[in-house]
SESE-36847 format. One record per residue: residue in three letters; x, z, y of N, C-alpha, C, O, CB in turn. Coordinates in steps of 0.1 Angstrom, whole numbers, padded with zeros to 4 digits, always signed. Atoms other than C-alpha are relative to their C-alpha. Glycine has a CB too. Layout:
! SESE-36847
AlaXZYXZYXZYXZYXZY
...
//
This chain:
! SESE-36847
Unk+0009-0001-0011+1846+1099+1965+0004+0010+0011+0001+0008+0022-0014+0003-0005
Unk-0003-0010-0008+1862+1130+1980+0008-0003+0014+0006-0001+0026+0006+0008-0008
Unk-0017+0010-0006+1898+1110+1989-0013-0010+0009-0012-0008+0021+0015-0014-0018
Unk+0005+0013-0012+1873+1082+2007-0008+0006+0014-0008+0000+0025-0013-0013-0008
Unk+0001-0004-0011+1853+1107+2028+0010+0005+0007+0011+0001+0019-0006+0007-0001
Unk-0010-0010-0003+1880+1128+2035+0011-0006+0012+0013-0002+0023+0008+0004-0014
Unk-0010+0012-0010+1906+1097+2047-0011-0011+0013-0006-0017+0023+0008-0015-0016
Unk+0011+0005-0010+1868+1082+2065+0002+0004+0012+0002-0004+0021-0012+0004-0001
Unk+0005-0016-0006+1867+1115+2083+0013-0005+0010+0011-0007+0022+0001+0019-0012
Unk-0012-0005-0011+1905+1113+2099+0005-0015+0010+0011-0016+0020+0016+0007-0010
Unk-0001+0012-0013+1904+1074+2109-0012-0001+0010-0009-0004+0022+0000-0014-0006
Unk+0010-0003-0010+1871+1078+2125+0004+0009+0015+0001+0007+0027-0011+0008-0009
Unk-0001-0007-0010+1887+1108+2143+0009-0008+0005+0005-0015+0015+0003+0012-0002
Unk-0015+0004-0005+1923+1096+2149+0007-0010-0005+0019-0011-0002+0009+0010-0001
Unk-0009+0015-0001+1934+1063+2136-0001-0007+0009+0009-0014+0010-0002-0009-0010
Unk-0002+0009-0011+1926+1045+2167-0013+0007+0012-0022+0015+0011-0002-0018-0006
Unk+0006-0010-0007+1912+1057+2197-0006-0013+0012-0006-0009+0023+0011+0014+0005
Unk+0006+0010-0008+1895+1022+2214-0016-0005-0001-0021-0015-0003+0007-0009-0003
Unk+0014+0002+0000+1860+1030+2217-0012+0003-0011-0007+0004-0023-0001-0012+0003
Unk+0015+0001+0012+1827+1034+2194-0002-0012-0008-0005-0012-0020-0014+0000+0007
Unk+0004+0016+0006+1824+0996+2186+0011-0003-0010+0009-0006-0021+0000-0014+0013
Unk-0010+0000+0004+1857+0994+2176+0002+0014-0013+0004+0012-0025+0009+0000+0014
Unk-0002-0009+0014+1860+1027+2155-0008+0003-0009-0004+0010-0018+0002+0011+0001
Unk+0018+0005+0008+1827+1021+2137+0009-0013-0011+0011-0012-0023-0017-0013+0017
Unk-0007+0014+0009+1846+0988+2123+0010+0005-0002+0012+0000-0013+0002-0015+0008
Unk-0011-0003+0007+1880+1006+2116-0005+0006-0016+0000+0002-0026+0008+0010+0009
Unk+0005-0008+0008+1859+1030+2095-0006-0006-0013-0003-0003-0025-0010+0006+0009
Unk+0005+0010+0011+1838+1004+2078+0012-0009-0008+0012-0011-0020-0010-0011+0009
Unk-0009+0010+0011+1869+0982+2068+0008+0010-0008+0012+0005-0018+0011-0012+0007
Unk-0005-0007+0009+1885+1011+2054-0009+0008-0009-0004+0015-0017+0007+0007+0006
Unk+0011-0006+0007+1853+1024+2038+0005-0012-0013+0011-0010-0024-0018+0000+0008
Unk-0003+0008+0003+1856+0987+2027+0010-0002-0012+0006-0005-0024+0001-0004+0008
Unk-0013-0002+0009+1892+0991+2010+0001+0008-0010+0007+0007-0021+0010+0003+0006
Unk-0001-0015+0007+1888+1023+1997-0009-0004-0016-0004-0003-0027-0010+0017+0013
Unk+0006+0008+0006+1861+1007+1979+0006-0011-0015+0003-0010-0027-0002-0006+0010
Unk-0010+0008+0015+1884+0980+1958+0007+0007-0003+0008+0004-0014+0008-0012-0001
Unk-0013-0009+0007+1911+1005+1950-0007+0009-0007-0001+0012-0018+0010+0007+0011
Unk+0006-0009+0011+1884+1033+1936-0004-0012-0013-0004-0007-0024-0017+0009+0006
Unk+0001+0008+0010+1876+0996+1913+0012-0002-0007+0011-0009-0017-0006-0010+0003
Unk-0011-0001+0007+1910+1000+1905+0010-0017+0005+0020-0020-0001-0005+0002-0019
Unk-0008+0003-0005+1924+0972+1925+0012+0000+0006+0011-0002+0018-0004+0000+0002
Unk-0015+0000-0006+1960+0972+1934+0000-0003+0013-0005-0014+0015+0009-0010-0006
Unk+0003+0012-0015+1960+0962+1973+0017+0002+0006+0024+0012+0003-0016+0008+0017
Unk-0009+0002-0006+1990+0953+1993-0001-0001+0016-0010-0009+0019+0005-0008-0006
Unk+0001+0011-0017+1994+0946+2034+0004-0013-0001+0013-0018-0008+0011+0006+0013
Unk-0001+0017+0002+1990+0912+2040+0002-0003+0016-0002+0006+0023-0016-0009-0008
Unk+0004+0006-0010+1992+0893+2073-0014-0006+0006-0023-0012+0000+0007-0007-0001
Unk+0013-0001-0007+1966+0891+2098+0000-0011+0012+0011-0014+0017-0002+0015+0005
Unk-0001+0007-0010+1955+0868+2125+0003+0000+0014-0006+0002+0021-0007-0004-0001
Unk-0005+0000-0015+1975+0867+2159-0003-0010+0011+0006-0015+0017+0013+0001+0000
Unk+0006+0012-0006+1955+0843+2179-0004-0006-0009-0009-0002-0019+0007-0007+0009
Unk+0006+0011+0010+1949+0810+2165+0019+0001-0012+0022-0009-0019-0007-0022+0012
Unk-0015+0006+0008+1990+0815+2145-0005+0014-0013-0017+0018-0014+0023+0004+0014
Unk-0002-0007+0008+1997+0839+2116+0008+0012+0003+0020+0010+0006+0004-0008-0008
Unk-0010-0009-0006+2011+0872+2126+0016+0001-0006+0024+0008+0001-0008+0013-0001
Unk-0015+0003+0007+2045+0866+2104+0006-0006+0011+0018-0003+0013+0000-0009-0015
Unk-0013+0006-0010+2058+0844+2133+0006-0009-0008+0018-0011-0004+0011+0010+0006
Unk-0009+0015+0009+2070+0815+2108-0005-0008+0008-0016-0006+0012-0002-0004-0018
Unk+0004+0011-0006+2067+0785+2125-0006-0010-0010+0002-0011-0020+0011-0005+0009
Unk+0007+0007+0012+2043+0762+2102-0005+0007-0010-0005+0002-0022+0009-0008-0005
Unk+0003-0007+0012+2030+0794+2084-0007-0009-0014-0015-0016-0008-0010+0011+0005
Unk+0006+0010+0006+2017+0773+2055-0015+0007-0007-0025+0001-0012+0010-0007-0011
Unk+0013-0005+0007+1991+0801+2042-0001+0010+0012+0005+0021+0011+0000+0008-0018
Unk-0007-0012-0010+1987+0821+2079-0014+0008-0001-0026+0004+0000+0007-0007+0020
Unk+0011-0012-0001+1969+0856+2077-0004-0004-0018-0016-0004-0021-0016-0004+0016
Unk+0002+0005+0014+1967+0846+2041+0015+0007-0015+0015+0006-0027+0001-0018+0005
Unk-0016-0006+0009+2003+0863+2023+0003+0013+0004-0001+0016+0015+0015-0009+0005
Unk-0004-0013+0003+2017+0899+2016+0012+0001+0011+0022-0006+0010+0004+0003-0016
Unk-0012-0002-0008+2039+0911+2046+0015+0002-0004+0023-0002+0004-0003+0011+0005
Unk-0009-0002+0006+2068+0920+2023+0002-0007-0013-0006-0012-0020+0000+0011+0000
Unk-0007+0013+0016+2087+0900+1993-0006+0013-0010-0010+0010-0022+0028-0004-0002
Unk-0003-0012+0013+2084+0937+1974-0014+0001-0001-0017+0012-0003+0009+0016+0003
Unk+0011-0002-0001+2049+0931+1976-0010+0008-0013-0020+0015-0013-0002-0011+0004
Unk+0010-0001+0019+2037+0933+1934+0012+0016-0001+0009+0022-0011+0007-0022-0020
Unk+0001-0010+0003+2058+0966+1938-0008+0014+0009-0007+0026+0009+0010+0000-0003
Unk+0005-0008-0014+2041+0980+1968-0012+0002-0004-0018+0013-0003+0000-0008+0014
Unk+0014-0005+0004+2007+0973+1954-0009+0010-0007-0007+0013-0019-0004-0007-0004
Unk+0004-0016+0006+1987+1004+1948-0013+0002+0005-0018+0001+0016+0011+0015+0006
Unk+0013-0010-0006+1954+1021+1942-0001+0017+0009-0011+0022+0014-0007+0003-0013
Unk-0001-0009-0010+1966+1050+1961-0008-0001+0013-0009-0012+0020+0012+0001+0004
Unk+0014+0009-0011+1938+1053+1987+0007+0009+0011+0004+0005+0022-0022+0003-0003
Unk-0006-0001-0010+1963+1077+2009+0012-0009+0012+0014-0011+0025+0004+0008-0006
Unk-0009+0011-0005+1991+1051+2010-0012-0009+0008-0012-0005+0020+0008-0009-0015
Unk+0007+0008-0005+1965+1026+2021-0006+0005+0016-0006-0002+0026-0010-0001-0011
Unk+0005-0003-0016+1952+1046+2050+0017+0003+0008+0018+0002+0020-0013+0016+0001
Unk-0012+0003-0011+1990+1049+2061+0004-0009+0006+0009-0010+0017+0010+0003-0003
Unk+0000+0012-0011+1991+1014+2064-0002-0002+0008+0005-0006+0017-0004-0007+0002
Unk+0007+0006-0011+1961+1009+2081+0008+0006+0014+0010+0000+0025-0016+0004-0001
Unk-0006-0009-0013+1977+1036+2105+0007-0008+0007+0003-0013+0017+0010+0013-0003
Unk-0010+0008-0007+2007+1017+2112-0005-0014+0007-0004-0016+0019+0011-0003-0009
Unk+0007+0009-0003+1988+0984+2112-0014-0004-0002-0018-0012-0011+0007-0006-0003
Unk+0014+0005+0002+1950+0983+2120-0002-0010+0000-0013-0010+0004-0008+0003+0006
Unk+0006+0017-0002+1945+0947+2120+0002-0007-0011-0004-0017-0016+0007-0010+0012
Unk-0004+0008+0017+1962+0939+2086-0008+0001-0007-0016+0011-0010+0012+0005-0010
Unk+0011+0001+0015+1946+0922+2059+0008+0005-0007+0018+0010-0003-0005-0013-0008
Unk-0006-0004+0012+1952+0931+2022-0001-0011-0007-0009-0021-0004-0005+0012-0007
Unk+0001+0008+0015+1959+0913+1990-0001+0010-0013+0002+0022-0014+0014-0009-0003
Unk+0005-0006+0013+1950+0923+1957+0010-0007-0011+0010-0019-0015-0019-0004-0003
Unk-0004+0010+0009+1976+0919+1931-0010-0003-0015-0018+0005-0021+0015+0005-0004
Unk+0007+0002+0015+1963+0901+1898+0007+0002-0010+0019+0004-0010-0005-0012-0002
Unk-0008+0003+0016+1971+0898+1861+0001+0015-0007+0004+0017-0019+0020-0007+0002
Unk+0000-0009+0006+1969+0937+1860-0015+0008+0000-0021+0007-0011+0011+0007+0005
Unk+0015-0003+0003+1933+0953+1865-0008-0011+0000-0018-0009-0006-0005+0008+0008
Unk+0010+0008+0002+1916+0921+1868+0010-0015+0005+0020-0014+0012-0016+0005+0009
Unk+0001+0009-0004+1919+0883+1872-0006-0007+0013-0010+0003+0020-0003-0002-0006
Unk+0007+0009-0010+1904+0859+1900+0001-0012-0004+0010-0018-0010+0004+0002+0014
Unk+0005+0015+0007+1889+0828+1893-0002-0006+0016-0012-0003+0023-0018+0001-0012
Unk+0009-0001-0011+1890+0811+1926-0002-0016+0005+0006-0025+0001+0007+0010+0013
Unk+0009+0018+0001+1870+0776+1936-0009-0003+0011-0019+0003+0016-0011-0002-0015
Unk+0010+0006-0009+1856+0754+1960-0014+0007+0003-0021+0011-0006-0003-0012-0007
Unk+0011-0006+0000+1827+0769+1979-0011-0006-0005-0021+0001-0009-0003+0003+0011
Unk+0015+0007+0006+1803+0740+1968-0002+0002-0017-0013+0002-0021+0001-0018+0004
Unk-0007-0004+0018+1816+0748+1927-0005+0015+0000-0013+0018-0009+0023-0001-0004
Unk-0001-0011-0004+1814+0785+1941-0021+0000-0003-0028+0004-0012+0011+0001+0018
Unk+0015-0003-0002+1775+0784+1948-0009-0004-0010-0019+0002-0012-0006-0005+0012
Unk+0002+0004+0010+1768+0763+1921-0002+0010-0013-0012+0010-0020+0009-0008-0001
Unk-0005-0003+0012+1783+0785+1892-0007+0014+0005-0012+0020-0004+0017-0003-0004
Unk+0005-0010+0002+1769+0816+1907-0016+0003-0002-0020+0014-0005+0006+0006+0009
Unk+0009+0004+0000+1736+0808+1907+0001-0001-0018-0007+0006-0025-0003-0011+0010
Unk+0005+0003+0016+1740+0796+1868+0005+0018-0005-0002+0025-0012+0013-0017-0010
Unk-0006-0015+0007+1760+0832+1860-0010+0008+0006-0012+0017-0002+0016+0006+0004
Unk+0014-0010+0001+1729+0850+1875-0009-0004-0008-0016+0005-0011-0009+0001+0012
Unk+0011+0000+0006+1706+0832+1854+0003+0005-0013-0006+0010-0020-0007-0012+0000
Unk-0005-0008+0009+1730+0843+1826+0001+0011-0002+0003+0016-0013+0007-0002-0001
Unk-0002-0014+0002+1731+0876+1833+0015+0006+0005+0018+0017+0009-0002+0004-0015
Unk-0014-0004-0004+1769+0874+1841+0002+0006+0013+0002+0001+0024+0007-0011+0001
Unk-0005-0007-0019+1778+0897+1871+0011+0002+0004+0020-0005-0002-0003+0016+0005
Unk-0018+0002-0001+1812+0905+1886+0002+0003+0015-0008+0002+0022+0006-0019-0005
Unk-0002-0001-0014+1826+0911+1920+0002-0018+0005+0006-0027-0002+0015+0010+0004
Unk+0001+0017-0004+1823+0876+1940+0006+0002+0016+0003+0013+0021-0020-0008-0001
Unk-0004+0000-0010+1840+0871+1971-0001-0013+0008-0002-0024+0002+0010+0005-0003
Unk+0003+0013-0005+1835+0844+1997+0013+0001+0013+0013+0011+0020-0020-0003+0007
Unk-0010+0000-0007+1869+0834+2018-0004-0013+0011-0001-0024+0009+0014-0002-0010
Unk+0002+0007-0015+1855+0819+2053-0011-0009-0008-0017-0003-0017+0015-0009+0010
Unk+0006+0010+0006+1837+0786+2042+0002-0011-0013-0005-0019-0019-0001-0005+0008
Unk-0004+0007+0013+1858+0773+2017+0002+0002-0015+0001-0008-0022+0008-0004+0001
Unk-0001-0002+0010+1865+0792+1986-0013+0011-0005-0021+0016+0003+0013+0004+0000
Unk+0006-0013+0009+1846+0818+1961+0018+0001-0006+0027-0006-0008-0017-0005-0014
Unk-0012-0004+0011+1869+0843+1942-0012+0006-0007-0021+0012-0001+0015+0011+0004
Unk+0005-0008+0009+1854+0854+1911+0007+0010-0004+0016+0005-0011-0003-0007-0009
Unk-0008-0008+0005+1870+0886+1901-0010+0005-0018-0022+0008-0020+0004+0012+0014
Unk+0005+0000+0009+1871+0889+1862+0008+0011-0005+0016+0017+0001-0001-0011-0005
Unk-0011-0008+0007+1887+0911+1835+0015-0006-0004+0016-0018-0008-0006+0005-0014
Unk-0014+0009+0000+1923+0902+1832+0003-0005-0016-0004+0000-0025+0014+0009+0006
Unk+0000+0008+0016+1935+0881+1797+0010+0009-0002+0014+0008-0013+0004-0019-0002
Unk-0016+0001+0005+1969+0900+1800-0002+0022+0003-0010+0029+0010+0017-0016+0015
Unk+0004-0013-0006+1976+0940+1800+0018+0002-0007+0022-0007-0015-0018+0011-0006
Unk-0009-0008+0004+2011+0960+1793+0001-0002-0015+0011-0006-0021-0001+0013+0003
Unk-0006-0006+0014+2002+0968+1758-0002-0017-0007+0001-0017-0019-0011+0015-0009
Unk+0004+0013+0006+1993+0928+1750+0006-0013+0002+0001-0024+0000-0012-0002+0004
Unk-0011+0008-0010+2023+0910+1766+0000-0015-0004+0007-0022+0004+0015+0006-0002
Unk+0002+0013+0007+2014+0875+1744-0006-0003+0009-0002-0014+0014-0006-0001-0014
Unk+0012+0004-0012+1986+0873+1771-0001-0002+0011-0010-0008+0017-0006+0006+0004
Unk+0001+0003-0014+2001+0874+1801+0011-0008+0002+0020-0008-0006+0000+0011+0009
Unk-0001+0015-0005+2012+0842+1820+0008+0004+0012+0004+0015+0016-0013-0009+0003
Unk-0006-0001-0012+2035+0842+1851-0010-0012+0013-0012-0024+0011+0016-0003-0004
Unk+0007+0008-0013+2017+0826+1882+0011-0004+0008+0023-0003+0003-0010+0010+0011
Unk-0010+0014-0006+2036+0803+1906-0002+0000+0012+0006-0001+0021-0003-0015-0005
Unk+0008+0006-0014+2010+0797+1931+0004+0004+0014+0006-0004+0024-0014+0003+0000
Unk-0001-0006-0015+2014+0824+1959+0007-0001+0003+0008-0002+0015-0003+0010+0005
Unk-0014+0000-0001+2050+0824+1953+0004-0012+0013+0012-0011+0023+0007-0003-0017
Unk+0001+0015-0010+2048+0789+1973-0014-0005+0003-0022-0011-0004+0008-0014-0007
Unk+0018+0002-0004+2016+0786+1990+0002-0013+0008-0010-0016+0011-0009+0015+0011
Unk+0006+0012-0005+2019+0754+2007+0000-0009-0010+0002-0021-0008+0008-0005+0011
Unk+0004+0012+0017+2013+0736+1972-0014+0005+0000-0020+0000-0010+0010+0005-0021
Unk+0011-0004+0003+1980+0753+1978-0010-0011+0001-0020-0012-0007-0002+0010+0008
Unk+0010+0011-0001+1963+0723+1990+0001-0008-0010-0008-0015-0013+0000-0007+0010
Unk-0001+0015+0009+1979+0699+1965-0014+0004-0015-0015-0004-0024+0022-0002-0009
Unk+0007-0006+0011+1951+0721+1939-0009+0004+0004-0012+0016+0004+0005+0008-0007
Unk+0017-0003-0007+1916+0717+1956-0008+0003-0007-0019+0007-0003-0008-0011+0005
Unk+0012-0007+0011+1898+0727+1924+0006+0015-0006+0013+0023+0001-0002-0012-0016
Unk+0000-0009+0003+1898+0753+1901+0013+0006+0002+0023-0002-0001-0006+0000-0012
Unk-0012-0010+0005+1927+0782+1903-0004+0015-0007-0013+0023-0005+0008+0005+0014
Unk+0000-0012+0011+1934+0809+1876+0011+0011+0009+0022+0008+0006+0007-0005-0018
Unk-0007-0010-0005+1952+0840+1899+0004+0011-0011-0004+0021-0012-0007+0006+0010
Unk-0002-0015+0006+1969+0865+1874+0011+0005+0004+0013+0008+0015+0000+0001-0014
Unk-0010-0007-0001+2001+0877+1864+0008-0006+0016+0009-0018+0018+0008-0003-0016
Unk-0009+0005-0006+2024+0875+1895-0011-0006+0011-0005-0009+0022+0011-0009-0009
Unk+0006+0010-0012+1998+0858+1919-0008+0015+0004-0008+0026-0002-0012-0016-0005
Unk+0012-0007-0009+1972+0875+1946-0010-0003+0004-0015-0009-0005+0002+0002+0010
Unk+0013+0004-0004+1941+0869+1964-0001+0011+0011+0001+0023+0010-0010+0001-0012
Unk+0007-0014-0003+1928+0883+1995-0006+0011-0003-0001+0015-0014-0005-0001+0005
Unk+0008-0011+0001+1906+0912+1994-0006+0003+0012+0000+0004+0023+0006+0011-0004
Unk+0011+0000-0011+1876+0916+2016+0001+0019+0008+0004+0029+0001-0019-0004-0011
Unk+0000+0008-0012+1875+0928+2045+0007-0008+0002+0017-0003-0002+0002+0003+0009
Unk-0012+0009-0011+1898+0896+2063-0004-0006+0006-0014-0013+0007+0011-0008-0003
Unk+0007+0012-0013+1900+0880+2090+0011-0011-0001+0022-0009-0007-0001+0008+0021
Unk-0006+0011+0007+1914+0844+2088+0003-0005+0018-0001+0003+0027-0012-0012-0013
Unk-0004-0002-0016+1928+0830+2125-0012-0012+0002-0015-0012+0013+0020-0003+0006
Unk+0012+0006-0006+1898+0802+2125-0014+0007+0004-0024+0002+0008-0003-0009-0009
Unk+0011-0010-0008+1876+0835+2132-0006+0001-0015-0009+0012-0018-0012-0006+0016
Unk+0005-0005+0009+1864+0833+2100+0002+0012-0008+0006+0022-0002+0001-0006-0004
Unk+0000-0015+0004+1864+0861+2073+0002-0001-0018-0001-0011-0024-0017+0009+0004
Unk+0004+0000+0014+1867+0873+2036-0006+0012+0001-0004+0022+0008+0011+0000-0012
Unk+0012-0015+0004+1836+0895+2023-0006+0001-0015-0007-0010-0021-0015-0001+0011
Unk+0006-0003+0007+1819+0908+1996-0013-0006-0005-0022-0002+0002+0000+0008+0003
Unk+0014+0007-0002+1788+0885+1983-0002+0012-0016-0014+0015-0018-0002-0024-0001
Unk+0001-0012+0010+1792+0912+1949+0009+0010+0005+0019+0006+0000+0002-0003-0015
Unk-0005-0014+0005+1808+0942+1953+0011-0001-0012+0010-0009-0021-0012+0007-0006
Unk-0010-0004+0005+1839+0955+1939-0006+0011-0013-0002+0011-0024+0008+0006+0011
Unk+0009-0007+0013+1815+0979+1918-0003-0005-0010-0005+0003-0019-0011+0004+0002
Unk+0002+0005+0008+1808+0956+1897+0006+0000-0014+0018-0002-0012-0002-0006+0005
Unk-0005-0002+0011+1818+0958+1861+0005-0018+0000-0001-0028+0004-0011+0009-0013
Unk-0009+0016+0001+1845+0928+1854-0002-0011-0010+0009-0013-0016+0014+0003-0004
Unk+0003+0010+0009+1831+0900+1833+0013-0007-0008+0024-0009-0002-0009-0011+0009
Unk-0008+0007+0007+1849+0882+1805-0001-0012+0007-0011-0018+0011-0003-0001-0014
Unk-0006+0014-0006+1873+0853+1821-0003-0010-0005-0006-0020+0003+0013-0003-0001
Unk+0000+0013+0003+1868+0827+1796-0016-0006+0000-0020-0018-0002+0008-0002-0016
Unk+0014+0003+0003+1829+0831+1797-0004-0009+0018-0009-0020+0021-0010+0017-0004
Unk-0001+0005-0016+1832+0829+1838+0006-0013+0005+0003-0019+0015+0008+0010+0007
Unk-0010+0011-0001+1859+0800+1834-0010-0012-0005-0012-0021+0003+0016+0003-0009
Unk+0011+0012+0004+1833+0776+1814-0006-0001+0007-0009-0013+0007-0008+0000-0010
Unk+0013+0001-0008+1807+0781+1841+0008-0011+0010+0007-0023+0011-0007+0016+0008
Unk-0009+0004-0012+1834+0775+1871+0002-0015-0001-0001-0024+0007+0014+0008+0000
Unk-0006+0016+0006+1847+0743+1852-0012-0014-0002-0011-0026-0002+0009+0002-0018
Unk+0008+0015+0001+1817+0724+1847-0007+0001+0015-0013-0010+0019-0013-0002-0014
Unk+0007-0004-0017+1803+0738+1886+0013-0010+0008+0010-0015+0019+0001+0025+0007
Unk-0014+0009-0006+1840+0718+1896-0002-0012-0006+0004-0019+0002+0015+0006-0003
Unk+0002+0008+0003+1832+0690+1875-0011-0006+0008-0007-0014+0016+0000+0002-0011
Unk+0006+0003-0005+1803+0684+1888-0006-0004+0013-0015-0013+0015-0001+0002-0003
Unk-0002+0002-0013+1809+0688+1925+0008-0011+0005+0007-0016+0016+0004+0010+0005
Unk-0009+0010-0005+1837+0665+1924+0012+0008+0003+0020+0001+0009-0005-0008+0012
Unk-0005-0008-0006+1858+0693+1930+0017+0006-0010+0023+0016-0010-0013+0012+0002
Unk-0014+0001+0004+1892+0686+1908+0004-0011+0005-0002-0020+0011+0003+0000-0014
Unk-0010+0010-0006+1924+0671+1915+0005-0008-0019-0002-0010-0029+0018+0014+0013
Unk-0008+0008+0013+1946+0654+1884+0000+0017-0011-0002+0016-0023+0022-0009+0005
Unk-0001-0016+0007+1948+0693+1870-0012+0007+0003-0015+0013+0013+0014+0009+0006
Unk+0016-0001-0003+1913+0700+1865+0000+0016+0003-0009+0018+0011-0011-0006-0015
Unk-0002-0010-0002+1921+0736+1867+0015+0009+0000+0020+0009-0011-0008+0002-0006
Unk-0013-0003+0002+1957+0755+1875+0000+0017-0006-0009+0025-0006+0008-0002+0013
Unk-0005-0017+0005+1969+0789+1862+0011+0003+0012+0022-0002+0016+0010+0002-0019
Unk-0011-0006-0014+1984+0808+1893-0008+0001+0012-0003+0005+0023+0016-0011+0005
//
């Protein structure tokens, strides 16, 4: 709590110097960040939206404002909440990603599967950080299946590695080892956003309890492809 006032305190003063409206909102998305990394989130810089393109400059970004600025990304990622505000320094407008597979999972699914399943996991009692990516996805963030000392458990991911296969897998995705996920704040270049509908505070629910809900909330929307759910 000390590290998040403390780093509050010096972007408020001096990370950017374009007004009240503007440093109010630097303040908040770094309040924001500081936030998943005290939950022990990993975060990385990600690309951010440059008009309606992807600030990377690839022509045909296939995930734009959506991917980790750097290839070295799964070693870059860190709860360090200093590193993080040196980012922002360099680049206030960058989103983050969150790697998975080491403090937690993400479960992430159709918004209509998404509203469905959270509604049943409140009547369960199940809580969890929940995230809402613009209009189309939920991420469930869960406890991860896989850890260092349990190495039988953990799975290599695929997905982000090549994100334009992202569409071919309109239903359920499993994000762990090796994969990402935004992290709320972002901004997406259709103006939309990723945010918080739980909190990062939240204590990390068991995956396979969260994964039964998800799968019949996708079943029933209509909301698989031939691979009713992927890993990655």
């Amino acid at each position: 709590m000390e590290t998040s006032s403390r780093w509050t305190s010096w972007w408020r003063r001096g990370g950017r110097d374009e007004g009240p409206d503007t440093g109010g909102d630097a303040a908040a998305r770094l309040d924001l960040l500081l936030g998943a990394v005290r939950a022990g989130f990993p975060v990385a810089p990600a690309a951010h939206p440059a008009g309606h393109r992807c600030s990377c400059d690839r022509v045909g970004c296939p995930a734009p404002a959506q991917h980790p600025v750097s290839f070295a990304w799964q070693s870059q990622a860190t709860t360090d909440a200093e590193q993080l505000t040196r980012w922002l320094s360099r680049d206030p407008e960058a989103n983050f990603v969150t790697a998975t597979g080491r403090a937690h999972d993400v479960l992430d699914v159709p918004t209509e599967a998404g509203e469905l399943a959270l509604r049943r996991l409140d009547a369960l009692g199940v809580g969890g950080p929940v995230a809402a990516v613009g209009e189309d996805r939920y991420l469930f963030f869960t406890a991860t299946r896989g850890t260092p000392q349990d190495e039988d458990e953990w799975w290599t991911s695929a997905l982000d590695s090549t994100p334009d296969t992202v569409s071919e897998h309109p239903g359920l995705r499993w994000h762990c080892r090796g994969s990402y996920t935004l992290v709320p704040p972002a901004a997406l270049p259709d103006g939309s956003r990723v945010r918080w509908l739980r909190g990062p505070e939240q204590p990390l629910p068991d995956p396979l309890r969260v994964l039964d809900v998800l799968t019949d909330a996708c079943t029933e929307v209509g909301a698989v492809a031939e691979e009713q759910w992927l890993i990655g």
